[in-house]
N, C-alpha and C positions, 0 to 999 in steps of 0.2 A: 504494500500500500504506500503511496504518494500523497503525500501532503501540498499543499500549493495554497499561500496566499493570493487573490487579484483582489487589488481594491476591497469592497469588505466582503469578499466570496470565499467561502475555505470550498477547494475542491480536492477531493479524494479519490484519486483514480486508483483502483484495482485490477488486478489482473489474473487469471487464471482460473483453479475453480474454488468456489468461494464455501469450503464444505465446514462443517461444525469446528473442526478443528482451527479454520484460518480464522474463523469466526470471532474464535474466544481472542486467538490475536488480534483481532479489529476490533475488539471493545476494552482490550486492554488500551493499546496505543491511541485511538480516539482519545482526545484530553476536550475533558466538560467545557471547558475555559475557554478554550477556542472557540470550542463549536457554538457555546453562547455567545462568544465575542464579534464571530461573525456575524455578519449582517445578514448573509445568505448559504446554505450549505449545499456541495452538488457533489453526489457520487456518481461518477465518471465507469461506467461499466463497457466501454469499448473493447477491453482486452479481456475481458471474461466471459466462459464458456458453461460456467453451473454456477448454482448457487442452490446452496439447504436452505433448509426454514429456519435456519437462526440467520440466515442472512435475512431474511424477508421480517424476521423479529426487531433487528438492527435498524432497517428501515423503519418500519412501525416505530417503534421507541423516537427517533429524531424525527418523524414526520407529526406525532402529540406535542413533543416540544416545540419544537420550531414552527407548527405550521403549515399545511400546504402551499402559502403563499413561500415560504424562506425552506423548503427543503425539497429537491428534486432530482430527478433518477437522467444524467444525459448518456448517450450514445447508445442505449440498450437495444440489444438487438430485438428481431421480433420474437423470437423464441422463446426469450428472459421477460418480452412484455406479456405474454403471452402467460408467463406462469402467476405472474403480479395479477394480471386479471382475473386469473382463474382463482386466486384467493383473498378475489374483492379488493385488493388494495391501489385498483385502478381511480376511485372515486376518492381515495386517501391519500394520493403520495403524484405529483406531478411528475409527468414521462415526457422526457423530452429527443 
């Protein structure tokens, strides 16, 4: 995982496949402090091929904080949107 400041965007690009295991590493290294400090937050799923339901929980969790308006899913392919819809979290969590 990639951290990236722009202006007041934290964006998080992942890569790979995003299974329970890499999971617990993404909510370790996620810092609260940022992620509120940003103004906007964007997980960056271009380079990722799977993801578990703990990734879809990761989401979840920053999309109640932050907001639909401040927290959003970009590059995802249709496969990865495909699974987001299928567990309703189409109407919760912006796709971009």
């Amino acid at each position: 995982m990639q951290l990236n400041f722009q202006e007041d965007k934290l964006i998080c690009a992942f890569s790979g496949r995003l299974d329970t295991e890499m999971c617990l590493k993404i909510e370790k290294e996620l810092d609260e402090d940022a992620v509120k400090s940003a103004g906007q937050v964007l997980f960056d799923l271009a380079e990722v091929d799977y993801i578990a339901s703990s990734f879809l929980r990761i989401c979840l969790k920053y999309a109640k904080k932050l907001g639909k308006d401040n927290f959003s899913l970009i590059n995802i392919s249709p496969a990865l949107k495909k699974v987001f819809k299928i567990a309703g979290f189409d109407e919760l969590i912006r796709m971009q």
